[in-house]
C-alpha positions as CSV (number, residue, x, y, z in Angstrom):
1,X,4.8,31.9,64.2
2,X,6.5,34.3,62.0
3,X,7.2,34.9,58.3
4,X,10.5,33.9,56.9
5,X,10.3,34.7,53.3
6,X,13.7,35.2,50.4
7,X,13.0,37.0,47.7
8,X,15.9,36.4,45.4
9,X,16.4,39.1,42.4
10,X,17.2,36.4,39.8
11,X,18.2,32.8,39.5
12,X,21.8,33.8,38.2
13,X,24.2,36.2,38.5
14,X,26.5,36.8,35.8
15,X,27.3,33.5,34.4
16,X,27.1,31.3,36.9
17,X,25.2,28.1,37.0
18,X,21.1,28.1,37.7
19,X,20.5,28.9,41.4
20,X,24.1,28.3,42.4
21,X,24.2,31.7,44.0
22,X,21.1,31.4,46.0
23,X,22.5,28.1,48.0
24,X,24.0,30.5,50.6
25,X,21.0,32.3,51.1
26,X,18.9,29.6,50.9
27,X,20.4,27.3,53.5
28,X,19.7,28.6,56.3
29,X,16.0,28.3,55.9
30,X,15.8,24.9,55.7
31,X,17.1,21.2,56.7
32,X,18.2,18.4,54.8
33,X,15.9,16.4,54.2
34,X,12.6,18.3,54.0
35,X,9.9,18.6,51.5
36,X,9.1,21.5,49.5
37,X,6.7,22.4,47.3
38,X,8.0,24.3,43.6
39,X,5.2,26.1,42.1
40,X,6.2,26.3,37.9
41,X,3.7,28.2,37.0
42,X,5.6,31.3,35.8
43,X,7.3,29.0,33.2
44,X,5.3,29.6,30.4
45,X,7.8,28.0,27.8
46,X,9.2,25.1,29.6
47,X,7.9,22.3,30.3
48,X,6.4,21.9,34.3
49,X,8.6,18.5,34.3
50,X,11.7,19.9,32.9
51,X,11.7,22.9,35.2
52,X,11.3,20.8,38.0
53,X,14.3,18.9,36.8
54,X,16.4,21.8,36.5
55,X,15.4,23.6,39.8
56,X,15.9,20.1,42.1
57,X,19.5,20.4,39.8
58,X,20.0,23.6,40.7
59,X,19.7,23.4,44.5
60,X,20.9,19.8,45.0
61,X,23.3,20.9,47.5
62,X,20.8,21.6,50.1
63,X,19.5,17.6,50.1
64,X,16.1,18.4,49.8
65,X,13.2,16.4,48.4
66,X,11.6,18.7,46.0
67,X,8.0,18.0,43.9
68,X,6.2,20.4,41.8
69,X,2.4,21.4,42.9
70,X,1.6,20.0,38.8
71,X,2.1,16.7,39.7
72,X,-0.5,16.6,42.7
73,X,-4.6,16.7,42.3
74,X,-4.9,19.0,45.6
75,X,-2.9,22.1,44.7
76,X,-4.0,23.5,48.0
77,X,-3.2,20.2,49.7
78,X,0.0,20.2,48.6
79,X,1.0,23.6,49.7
80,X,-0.6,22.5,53.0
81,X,1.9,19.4,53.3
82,X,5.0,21.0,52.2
83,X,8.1,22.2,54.6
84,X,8.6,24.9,52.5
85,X,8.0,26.8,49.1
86,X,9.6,27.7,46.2
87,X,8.3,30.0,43.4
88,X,10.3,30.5,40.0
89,X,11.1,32.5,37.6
90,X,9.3,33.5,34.3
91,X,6.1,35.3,33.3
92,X,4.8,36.9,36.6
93,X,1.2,37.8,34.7
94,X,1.0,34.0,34.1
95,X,2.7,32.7,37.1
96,X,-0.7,35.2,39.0
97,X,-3.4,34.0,36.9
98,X,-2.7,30.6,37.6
99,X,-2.3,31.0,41.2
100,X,-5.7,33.0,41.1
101,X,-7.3,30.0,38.9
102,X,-6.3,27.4,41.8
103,X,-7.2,29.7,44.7
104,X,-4.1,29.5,46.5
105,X,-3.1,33.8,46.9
106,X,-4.8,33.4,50.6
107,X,-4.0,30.2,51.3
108,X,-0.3,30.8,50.2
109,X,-0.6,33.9,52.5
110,X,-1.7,32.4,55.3
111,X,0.8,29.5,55.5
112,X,3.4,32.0,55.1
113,X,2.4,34.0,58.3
114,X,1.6,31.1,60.0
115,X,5.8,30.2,59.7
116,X,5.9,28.2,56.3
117,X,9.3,29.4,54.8
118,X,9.2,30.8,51.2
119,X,11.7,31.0,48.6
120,X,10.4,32.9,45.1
121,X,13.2,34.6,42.5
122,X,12.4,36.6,39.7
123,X,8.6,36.1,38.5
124,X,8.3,34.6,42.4
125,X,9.5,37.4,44.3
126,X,7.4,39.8,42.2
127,X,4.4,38.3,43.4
128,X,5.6,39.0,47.1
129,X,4.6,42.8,46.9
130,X,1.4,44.7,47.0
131,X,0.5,44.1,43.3
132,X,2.5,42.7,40.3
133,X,2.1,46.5,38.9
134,X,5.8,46.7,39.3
135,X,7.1,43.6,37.3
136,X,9.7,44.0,34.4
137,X,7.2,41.3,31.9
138,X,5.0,41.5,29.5
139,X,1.0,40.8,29.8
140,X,0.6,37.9,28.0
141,X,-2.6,37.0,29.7
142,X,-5.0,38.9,32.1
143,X,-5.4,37.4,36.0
144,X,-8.3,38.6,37.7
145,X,-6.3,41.1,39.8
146,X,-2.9,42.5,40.1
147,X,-3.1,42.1,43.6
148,X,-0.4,40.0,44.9
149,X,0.6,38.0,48.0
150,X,1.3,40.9,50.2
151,X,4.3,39.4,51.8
152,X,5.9,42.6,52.0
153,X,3.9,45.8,52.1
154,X,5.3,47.7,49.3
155,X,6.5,46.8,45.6
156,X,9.2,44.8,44.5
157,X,11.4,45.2,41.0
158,X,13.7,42.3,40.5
159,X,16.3,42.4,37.6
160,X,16.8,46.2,38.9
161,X,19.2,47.5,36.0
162,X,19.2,51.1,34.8
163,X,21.2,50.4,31.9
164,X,20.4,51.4,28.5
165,X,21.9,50.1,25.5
166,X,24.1,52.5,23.3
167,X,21.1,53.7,20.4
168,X,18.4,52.4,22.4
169,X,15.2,54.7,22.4
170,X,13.4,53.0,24.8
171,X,12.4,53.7,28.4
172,X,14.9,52.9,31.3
173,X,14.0,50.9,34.5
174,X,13.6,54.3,36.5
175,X,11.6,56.2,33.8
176,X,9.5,53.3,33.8
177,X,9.3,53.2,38.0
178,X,8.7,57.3,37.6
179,X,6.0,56.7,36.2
180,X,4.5,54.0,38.9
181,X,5.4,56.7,41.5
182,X,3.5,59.0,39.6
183,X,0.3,57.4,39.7
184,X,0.8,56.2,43.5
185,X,3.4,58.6,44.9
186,X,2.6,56.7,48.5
187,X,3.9,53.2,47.8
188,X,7.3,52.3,48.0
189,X,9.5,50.3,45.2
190,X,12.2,48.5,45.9
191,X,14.9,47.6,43.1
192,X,16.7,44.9,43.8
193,X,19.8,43.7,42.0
194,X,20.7,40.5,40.2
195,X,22.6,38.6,42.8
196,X,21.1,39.9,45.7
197,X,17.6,39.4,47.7
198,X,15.5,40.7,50.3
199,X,15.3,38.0,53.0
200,X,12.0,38.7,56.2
201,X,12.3,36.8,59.4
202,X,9.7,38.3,61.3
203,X,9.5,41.7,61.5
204,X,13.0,42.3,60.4
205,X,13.7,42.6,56.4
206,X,17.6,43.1,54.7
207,X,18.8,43.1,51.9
208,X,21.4,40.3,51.4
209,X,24.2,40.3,48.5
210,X,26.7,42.5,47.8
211,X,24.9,45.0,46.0
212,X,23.0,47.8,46.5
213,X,19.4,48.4,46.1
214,X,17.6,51.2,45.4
215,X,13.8,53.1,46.3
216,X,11.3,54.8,44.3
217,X,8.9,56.7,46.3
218,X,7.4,59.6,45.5
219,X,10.1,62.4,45.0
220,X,12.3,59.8,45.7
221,X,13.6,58.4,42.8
222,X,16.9,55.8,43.1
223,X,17.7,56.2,45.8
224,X,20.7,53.7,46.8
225,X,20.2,51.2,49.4
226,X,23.7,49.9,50.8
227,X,24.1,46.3,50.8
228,X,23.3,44.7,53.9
229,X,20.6,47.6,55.3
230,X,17.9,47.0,57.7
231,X,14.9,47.6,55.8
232,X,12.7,47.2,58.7
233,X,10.6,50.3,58.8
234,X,9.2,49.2,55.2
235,X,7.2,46.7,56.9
236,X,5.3,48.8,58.5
């Protein structure tokens, strides 16, 4: 078996409704019909219920039936049953800590590679990388590790934006990713835009969307990623 794993930027673009951009991408991963498995835990201030609600909303064009790993007493069971997965959006220091307090990092990994399909966006593509040392959030609470799922062998930025707001003193997204190259000039980062994703079948990764992405490496700093590239060789 091989890995198929989507790792959407956001679960909007622009102003369009929750995850009604991600359908397309999305669709061809799964059949109606299935069951998958959302893990909430990145939604620190929702309720597991109501985000449940509004992702089944969200992707109700694909017919699938879709529980959250909350309402089960197995988490690992649960992932174990499930066609597929879906991570969400939120706090990706949260959304790590719990999956390390359930012990699911290896087993999510291994159903993964073993052909599972997975579906994250925002908080839940974070986790996909190396680490979580990459993520746009604050640490509101400390998992045991940064390390990540290691779906993809480098870091991921979602959100990627360089903009700075007229009078703003702060930091922009590729100061902040200078300085991650800085301290390990060796691993890649990959920004990826709000509307777009990086989808893996296999050995073969691309970005999808209709925007460009762009890597931090190194010297390398933004450098842009057409939409649509084979990003291949960054697995491996």
């Amino acid at each position: 078996m091989s890995v198929t794993a989507l790792m959407l930027s956001a679960s909007r673009v622009g102003d369009t409704p929750y995850l009604a951009h991600t359908i397309e991408f999305i669709e061809p991963l799964c059949q109606p019909g299935q069951n998958w498995l959302f893990i909430p835990y990145a939604g620190v201030s929702i309720e597991y219920d109501d985000y449940l609600e509004t992702v089944k909303n969200g992707l109700a064009p694909l017919n699938l039936s879709i529980s959250s790993i909350h309402q089960y007493g197995d988490p690992k069971q649960a992932i174990k049953d499930a066609d597929g997965i879906f991570v969400g959006g939120g706090n990706t220091f949260h959304l790590l800590h719990e999956l390390y307090r359930y012990d699911l990092i290896q087993l999510i990994n291994d159903e993964v590679n073993n052909g599972k399909p997975y579906v994250g966006w925002s908080a839940g593509s974070n986790i996909t990388g190396l680490s979580i040392r990459t993520t746009n959030d604050m640490p509101i609470i400390e998992p045991p590790s940064f390390t990540a799922l290691k779906l993809l062998p480098f870091q991921l930025n979602p959100h990627y934006t360089n903009y700075q707001a007229p009078g703003h003193n702060g930091e922009t997204r590729a100061q902040r990713l200078l300085e991650f190259t800085k301290v390990d000039p060796l691993t890649p980062v990959i920004g990826i835009q709000e509307g777009t994703a990086l989808l893996r079948q296999g050995d073969k990764l691309t970005l999808v969307g209709d925007k460009d992405g762009f890597l931090f490496k190194g010297d390398v700093q933004q450098q842009v990623i057409k939409a649509g590239s084979d990003l291949s060789e960054y697995l491996k």
